[in-house]
C-alpha positions in Angstrom: 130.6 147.1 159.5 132.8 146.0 156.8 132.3 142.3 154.5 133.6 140.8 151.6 131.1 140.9 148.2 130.3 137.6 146.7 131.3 136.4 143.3 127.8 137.5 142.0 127.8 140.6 144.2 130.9 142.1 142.4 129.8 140.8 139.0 126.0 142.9 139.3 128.3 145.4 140.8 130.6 145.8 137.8 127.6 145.3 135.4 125.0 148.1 136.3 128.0 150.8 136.7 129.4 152.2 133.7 132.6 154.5 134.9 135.8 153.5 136.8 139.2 154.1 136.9 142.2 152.3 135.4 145.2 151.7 136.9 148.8 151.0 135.2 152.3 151.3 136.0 155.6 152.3 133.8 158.8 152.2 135.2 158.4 153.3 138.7 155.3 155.5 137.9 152.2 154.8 138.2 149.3 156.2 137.0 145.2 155.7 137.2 142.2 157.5 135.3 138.5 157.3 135.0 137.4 155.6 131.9 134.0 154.6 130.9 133.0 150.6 130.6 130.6 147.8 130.0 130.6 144.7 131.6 130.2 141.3 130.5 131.0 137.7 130.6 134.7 138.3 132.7 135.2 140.7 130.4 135.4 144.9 130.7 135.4 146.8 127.5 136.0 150.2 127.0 137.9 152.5 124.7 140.4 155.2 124.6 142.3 157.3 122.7 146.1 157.3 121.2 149.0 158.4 123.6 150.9 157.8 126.4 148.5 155.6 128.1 148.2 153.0 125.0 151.8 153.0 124.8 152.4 151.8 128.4 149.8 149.3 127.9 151.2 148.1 124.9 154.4 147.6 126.6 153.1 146.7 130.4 149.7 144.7 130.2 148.4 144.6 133.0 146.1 146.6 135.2 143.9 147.0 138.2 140.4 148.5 137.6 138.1 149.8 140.3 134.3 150.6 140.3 132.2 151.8 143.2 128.7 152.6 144.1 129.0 155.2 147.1 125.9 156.0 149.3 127.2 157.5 151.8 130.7 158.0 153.9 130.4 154.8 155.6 127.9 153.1 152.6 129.8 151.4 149.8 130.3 149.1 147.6 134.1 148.7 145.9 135.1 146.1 143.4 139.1 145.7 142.5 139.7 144.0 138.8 143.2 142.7 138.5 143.9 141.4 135.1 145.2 142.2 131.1 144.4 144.8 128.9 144.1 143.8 125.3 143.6 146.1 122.0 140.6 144.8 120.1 140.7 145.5 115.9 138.4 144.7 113.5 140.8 142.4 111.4 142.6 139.3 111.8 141.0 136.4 113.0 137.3 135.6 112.8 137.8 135.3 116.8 139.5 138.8 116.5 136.4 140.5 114.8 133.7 138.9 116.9 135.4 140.2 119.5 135.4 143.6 118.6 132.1 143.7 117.0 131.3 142.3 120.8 133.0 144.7 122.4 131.6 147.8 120.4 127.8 146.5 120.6 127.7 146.7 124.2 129.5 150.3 124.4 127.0 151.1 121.6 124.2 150.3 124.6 126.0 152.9 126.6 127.1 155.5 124.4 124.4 154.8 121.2 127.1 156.8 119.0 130.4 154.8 119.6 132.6 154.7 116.3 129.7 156.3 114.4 129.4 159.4 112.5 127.7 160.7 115.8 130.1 159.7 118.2 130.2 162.2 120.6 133.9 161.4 121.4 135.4 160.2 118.5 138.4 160.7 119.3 138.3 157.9 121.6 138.8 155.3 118.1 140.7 152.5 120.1 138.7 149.6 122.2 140.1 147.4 124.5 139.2 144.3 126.5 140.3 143.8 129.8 139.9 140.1 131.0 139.1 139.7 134.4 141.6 137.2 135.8 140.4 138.3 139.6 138.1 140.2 141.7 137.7 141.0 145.1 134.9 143.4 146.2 134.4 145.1 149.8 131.1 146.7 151.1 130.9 148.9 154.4 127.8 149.8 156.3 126.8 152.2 158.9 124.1 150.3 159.9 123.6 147.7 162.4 123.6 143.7 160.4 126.3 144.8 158.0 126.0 146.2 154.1 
């Protein structure tokens, strides 16, 4: 049995998972790659390093993001993010900085270290933001009344 996730659904989906993967196109390539998240307000935040992925994104903003919660072969849950990708700094605007700040105190409830002198990636120095412009979530169940 397959259905469509509701609004809130997808939302508690995308909020109690913390990995995904990122998807972004070039030219006629496209690529996708796990990434770790947080989830908030219509917002995903996560970070990354320098390289050819932030230059694409730079260039080519936008993205699809997936996140599922797989139980079995026939039980899942799958929510598809289409939206932009922004780098978040800490300068510029008071708006800018709130942001960020934002965006680095809930990866701070994931990863306690991020952009500390523990972090235990620190190579991973750049944030971004990824507004959620739309969702659509699918769930599939093997048993009998539907996921």
């Amino acid at each position: 049995m397959f259905r469509q996730l509701d609004d809130r659904e997808m939302r508690e989906l995308l909020a109690r998972n913390h990995v995904g993967r990122i998807a972004y196109s070039f030219h006629e390539r496209v690529d996708i790659e796990p990434i770790h998240y947080v989830y908030e307000d219509g917002w995903l935040y996560c970070r990354t390093s320098t390289g050819a992925k932030l230059s694409t994104l730079s260039h080519r903003p936008w993205i699809a993001f997936e996140a599922d919660e797989v139980d079995d072969v026939f039980d899942w849950r799958s929510v598809v993010v289409h939206g932009v990708v922004f780098q978040l700094f800490d300068e510029g605007s008071n708006s800018d900085r709130q942001q960020y700040a934002r965006a680095v105190g809930l990866l701070r409830q994931l990863v306690p270290g991020t952009l500390a002198d523990d972090d235990p990636v620190p190579f991973r120095g750049v944030v971004l933001g990824i507004h959620v412009d739309r969702m659509t979530g699918r769930a599939a169940s093997s048993r009998q009344g539907g996921a």
